[in-house]
C-alpha positions in Angstrom: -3.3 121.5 42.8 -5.2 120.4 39.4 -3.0 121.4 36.6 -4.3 121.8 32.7 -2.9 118.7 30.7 -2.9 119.9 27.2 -2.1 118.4 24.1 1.0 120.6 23.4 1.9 119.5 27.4 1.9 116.0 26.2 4.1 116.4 23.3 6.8 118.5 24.9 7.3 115.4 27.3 6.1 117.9 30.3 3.8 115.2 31.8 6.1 111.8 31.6 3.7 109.0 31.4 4.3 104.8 30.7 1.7 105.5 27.9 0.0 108.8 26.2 -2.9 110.5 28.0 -6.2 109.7 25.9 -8.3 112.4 27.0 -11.6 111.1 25.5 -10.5 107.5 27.1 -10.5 109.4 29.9 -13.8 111.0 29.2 -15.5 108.1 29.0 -14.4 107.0 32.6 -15.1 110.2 33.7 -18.8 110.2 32.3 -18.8 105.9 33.4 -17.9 107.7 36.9 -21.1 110.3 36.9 -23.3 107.8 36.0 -22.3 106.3 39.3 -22.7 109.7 41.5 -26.1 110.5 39.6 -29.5 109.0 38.7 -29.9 109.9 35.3 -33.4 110.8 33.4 -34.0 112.6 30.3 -34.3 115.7 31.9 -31.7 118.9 30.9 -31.9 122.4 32.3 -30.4 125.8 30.6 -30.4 128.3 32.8 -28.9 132.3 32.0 -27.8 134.1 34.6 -29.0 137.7 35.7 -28.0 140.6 33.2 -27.3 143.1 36.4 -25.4 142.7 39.4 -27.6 142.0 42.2 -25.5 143.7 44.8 -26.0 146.9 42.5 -29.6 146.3 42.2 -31.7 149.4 41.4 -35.7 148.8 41.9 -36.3 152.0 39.9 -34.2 151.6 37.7 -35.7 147.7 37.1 -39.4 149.5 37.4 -38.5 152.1 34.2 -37.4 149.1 32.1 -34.0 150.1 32.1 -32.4 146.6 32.7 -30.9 144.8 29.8 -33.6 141.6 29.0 -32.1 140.1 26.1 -33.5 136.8 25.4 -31.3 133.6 25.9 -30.2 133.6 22.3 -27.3 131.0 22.7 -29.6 129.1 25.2 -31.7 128.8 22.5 -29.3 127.9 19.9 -27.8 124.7 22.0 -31.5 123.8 23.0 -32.1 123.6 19.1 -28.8 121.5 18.5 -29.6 119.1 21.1 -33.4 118.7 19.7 -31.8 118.2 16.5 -29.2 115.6 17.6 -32.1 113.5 19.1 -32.7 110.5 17.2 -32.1 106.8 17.8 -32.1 106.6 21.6 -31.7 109.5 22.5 -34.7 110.8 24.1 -33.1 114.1 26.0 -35.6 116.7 26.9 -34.2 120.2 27.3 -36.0 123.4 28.8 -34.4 126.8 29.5 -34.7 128.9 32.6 -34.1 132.6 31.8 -33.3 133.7 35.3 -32.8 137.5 34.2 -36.1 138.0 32.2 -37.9 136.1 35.9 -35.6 138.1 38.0 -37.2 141.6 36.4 -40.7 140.5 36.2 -41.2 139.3 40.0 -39.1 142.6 41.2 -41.5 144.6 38.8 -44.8 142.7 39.2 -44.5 141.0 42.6 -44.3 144.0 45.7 -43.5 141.0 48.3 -40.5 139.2 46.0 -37.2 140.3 47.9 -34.3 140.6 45.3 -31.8 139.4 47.3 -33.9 136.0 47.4 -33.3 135.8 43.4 -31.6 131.9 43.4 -35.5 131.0 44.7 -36.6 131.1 41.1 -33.9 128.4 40.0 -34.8 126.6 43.1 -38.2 126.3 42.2 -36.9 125.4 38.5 -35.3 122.5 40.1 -37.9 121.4 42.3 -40.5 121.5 39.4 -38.4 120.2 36.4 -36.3 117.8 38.6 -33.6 118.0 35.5 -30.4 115.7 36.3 -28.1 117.5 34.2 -27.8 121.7 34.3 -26.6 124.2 32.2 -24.7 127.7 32.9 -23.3 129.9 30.9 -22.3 133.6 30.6 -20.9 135.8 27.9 -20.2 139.3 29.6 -17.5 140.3 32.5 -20.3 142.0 34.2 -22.4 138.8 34.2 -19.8 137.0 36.1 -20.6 137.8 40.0 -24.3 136.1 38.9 -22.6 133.3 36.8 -20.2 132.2 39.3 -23.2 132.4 42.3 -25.5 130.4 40.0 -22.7 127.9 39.7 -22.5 127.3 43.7 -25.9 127.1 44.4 -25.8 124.5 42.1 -23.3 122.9 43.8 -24.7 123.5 47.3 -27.8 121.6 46.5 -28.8 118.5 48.5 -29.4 116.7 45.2 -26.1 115.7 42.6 -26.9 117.1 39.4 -24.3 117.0 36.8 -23.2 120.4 36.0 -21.7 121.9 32.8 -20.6 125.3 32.4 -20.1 127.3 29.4 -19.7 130.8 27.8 -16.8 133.5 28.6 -15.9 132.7 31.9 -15.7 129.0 31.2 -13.7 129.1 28.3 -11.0 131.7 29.8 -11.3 130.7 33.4 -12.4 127.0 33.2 -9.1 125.8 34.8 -10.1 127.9 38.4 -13.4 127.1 37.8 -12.7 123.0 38.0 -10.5 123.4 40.4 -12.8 125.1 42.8 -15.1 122.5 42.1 -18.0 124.4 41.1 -18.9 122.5 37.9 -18.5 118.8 36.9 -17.1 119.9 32.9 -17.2 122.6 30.7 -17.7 123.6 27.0 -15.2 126.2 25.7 -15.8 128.2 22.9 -19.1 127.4 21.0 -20.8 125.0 22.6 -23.0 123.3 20.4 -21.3 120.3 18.8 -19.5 119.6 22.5 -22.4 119.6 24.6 -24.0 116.7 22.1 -20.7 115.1 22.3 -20.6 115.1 26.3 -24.2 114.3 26.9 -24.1 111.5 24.2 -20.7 110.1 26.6 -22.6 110.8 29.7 -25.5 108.9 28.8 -23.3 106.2 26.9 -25.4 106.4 24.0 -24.2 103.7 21.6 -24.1 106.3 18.3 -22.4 109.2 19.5 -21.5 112.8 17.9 -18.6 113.1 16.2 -15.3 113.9 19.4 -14.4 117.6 19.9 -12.0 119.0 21.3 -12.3 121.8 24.4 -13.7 119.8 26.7 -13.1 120.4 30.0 -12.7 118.2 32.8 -11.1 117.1 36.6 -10.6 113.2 36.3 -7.9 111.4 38.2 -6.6 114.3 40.0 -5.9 116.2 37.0 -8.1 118.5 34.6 -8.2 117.2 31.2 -9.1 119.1 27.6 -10.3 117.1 24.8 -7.7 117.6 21.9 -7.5 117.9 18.8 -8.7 120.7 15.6 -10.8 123.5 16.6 -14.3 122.3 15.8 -17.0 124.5 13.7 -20.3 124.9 14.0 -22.1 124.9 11.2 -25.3 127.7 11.2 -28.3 126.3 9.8 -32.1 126.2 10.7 -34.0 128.5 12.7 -34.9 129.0 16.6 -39.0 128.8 16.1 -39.7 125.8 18.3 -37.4 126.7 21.1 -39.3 129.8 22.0 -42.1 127.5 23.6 -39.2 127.2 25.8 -38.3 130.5 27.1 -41.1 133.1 28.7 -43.1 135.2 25.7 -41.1 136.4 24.1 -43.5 139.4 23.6 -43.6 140.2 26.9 -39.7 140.8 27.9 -40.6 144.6 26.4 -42.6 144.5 30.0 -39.4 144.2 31.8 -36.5 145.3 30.3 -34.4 146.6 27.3 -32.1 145.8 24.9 -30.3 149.2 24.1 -31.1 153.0 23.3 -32.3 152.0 19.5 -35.8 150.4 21.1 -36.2 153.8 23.0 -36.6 155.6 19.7 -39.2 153.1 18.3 -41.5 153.0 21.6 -40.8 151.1 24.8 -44.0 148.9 25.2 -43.2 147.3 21.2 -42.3 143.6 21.4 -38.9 142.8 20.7 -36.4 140.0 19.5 -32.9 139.3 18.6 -31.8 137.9 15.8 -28.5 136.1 14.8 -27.6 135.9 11.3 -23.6 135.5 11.2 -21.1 134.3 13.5 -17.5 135.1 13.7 -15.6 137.9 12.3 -13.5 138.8 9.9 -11.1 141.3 12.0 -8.0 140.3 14.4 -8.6 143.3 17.0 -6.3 142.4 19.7 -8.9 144.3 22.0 -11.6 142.2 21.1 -12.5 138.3 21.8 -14.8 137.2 19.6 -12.5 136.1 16.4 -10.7 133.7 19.6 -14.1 132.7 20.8 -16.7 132.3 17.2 -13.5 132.6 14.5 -12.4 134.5 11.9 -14.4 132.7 9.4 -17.9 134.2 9.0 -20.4 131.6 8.8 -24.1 132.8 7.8 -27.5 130.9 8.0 -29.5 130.2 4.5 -31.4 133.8 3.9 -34.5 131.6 4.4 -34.2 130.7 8.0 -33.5 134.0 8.6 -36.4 135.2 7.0 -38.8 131.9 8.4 -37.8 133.1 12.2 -38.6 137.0 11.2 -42.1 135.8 10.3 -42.9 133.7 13.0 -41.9 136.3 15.4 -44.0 139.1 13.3 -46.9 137.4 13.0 -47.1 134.6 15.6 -45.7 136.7 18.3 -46.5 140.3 17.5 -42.6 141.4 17.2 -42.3 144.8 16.0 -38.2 145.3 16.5 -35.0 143.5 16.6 -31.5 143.4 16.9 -29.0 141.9 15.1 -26.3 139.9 17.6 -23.8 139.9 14.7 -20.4 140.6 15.6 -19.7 141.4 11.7 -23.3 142.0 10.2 -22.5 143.1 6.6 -19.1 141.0 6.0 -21.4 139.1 3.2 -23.3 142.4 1.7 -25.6 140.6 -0.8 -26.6 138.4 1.7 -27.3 141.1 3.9 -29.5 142.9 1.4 -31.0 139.8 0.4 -32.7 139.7 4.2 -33.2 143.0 4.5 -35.5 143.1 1.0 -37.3 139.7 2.0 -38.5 141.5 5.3 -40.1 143.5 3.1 -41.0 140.7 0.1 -42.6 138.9 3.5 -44.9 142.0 4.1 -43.0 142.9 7.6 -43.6 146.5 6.8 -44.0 147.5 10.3 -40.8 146.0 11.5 -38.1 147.6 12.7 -34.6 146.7 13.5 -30.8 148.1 14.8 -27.3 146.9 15.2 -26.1 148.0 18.9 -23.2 145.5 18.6 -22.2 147.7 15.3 -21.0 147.5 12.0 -17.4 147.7 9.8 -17.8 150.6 8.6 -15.6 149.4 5.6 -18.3 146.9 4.7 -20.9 149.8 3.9 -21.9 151.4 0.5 -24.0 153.4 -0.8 -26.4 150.8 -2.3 -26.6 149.0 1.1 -27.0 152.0 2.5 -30.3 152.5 0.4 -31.6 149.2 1.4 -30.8 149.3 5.1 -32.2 152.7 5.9 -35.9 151.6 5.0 -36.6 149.9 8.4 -33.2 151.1 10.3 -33.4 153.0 13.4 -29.7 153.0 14.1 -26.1 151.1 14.0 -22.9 151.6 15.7 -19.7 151.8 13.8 -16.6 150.9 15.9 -13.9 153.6 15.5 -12.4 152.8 18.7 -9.3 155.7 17.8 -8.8 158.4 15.7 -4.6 157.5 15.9 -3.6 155.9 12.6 -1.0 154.1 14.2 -2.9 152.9 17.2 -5.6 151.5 15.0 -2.5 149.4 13.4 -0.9 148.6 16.8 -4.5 147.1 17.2 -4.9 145.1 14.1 -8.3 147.3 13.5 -9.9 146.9 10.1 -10.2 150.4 9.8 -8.6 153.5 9.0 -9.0 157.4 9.4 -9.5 157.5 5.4 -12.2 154.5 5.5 -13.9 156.5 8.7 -14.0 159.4 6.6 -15.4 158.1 3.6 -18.1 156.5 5.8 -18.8 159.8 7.6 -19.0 161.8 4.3 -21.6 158.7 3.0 -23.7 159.1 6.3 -24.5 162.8 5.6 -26.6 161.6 2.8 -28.9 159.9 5.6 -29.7 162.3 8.3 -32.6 160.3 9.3 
C-alpha cells in the first residue's frame, strides 16, 4: 500500500532513508518517466464535471431549467494563468470542456441523446481535441459520484493521457485517489501556480515557475507531496479571453440556473458569475474554505472587475450575476467602489446577488445604500441562534451583531 511521505514524516525520522527524500528531485523523474509513457503535444484539456447526479437524473426537472449551470469559473481562472505563464517556449494551448452546461443542453435540445450515455460528450472532446494532458476537478460533495466517474473514463481510455486532478476531492482525498490509480498527480488547494509548475516539469521547460508545494504524486512505490510554505495566488487580471473557450456564455440561461435570486429577475436573462475576493476572514470549524483559499482575503484591482462586467454587458448581453465570494464585503470601500463603477460604466440594467452570502458584521448602513440599487438578494449565514454554539464554532457572528443587522434590514423591505 502507497503511503503519504510528508515533510513533517521526514523530519520525525518516520521514513529512515541513507539520504533525505527530495520530493521535486523526485518530481522531475517522475515527469522524465511520463514523458516516456506519453507523446506529448501542446494540447491541454479542462474538463468540469456534471453539477447533478446522473443516477438522480430528472428530465423535467433538466427541461424547467432547474439544474445548477454555473459556468466553469475556476476552469477559467487556471486557463488564464496558464495563457499567462506562456512565454519563451512554452507554447501550451488549453481549451475547456464544460461537461454540465453540454450535459443539459443535449438532454434539453436533443430527444434522441440518452443521459446515461453522458461520458460520449468527453469522448468526442478527446477524439476532436486529441489533448495529451487532462484536467479534472470538483468543488462540491455532491459533484463527487461525476468527478470520480470522469476520472476512470479517463483512465479506461485506449490512449495514455496524462491526468491531473484537482479541486475538493483531490485536495482531501488525493491519497485514495493515487492509490487507486485514477490520476497521474494532483493539485491541492488552489491550483493555479502548481499546475504551471507541473506542466513546466512535465514538459521540461528549461525556465520553469517558481516550486510549490501540494503536489501530489505516486513515484517509486510511494506517493510524494511537494513541500514546503503554503503558496498564494495572487488575483489579478480578468477572465475576458477565456470565455471564447467555454460555450456562450449567454446561452447557459437556456439550460440551467444558478439559484432562486435569477428566478426573481426572469429566467430567459443571460447570466454570469463573478469572482472578486478569495479567501476569508473567519475560522468556522464547519466550513473549508479558509483551509482551502486562506484566511487572507486577496481582491482583484476594482478595474478588472469592472473590465470583465463590461465585456459581459455589452459583448455578451449579461443582464445578472453572482458573486462567488466566500467573504464579499470583508474590504467595504472596495466593495462600493465596484458596485458604483457598474453604474459610472452605464450597466444600468444589470442585476446581481450573493447566494454564497454575506458577514453580516461587514454590513452598514452606507453599504447598504449602495448595494440595494441593483441587488436582488444576499444570504447572511446565521447558522445558530445559540450564543455559545456560535463560539464552540469559531463563527464571526453573534446574536447581538444578527440583531443589529436584522433591525438595519427593516429599512430595506425591497
Amino acid at each position: 500500500m502507497a503511503e503519504l511521505i510528508t515533510l513533517e514524516d521526514i523530519k520525525s525520522e518516520r521514513f529512515t532513508t541513507d539520504q533525505p527524500i527530495d520530493s521535486y528531485q523526485s518530481l522531475e523523474e517522475y515527469c522524465a518517466e511520463l514523458r516516456e509513457r506519453v507523446e506529448l503535444n501542446n494540447r491541454i484539456l479542462l474538463v468540469k464535471g456534471l453539477q447533478c447526479k446522473p443516477e438522480t437524473f430528472d428530465l423535467d426537472v433538466a427541461k424547467n431549467r432547474c439544474y445548477y449551470a454555473y459556468p466553469p469559473t475556476g476552469l477559467q481562472c487556471l486557463a488564464e494563468a496558464v495563457k499567462r505563464n506562456n512565454n519563451g517556449e512554452r507554447n501550451l494551448e488549453v481549451r475547456i470542456l464544460d461537461l454540465n452546461f453540454e450535459f443539459l443542453n443535449r438532454v434539453i435540445n436533443d430527444p434522441s441523446f440518452d443521459p446515461n450515455t453522458w461520458l460520449s460528450i468527453l469522448d468526442e472532446k478527446l477524439d476532436s481535441y486529441d489533448p495529451s494532458v487532462v484536467g479534472a476537478a470538483n468543488l462540491f460533495s455532491s459533484d463527487t459520484p461525476p468527478f470520480i466517474q470522469i476520472l476512470e473514463h479517463l483512465n479506461s481510455s485506449n490512449k495514455r493521457r496524462v491526468v491531473l486532478a484537482g479541486g475538493q476531492n483531490a485536495t482531501y482525498d488525493g491519497k485514495t485517489i493515487l492509490k487507486d490509480g485514477l490520476c497521474d498527480a494532483i493539485c491541492k488547494y488552489e491550483s493555479e501556480n502548481k499546475i504551471n509548475f507541473f506542466l513546466d516539469t512535465l514538459y521540461d521547460f528549461p525556465e520553469k515557475s517558481p516550486r510549490t508545494s501540494g503536489i501530489l504524486f505516486k513515484h517509486q512505490g510511494k506517493i510524494i507531496e511537494t513541500d514546503g510554505e503554503k503558496d498564494v495566488v495572487e488575483l489579478k487580471g480578468n477572465l475576458i479571453e477565456t470565455y471564447e473557450l467555454i460555450a456562450p456564455i449567454e446561452e447557459y440561461c437556456k439550460v440551467g440556473t444558478i439559484g432562486p435570486y435569477l428566478r426573481m429577475n426572469g429566467q430567459d436573462k443571460p447570466f454570469a458569475t463573478i469572482l472578486m475576493n478569495r479567501g476569508c476572514h473567519g475560522a468556522c470549524d464547519f466550513c473549508g474554505v479558509p483551509e482551502f483559499s486562506g484566511r487572507e482575503v486577496r481582491s482583484k484591482p476594482t478595474k478588472d472587475v469592472l473590465d470583465e462586467l463590461e465585456y459581459l454587458y455589452r459583448e455578451k448581453g449579461v443582464r445578472h450575476f453572482e458573486f462567488l465570494d466566500d467573504d464579499l464585503a470583508v474590504y467595504k470601500n472596495k466593495f462600493a467602489e465596484v458596485l458604483r463603477g457598474m453604474k459610472g460604466r452605464g450597466l444600468t440594467e444589470m442585476s446581481w446577488a450573493s447566494n454564497n452570502g454575506i458577514i453580516a458584521s461587514c454590513l452598514d448602513e452606507r453599504l447598504m445604500q449602495i448595494m440595494i440599487k441593483r441587488c436582488l438578494g444576499f444570504k447572511i449565514g446565521v447558522e445558530s441562534g445559540n450564543e455559545a454554539t456560535l463560539r464552540n464554532v469559531k463563527k464571526p457572528g453573534t446574536i447581538e451583531k444578527f440583531r443589529k443587522f436584522s433591525k438595519m434590514a427593516q429599512n430595506y423591505p425591497e
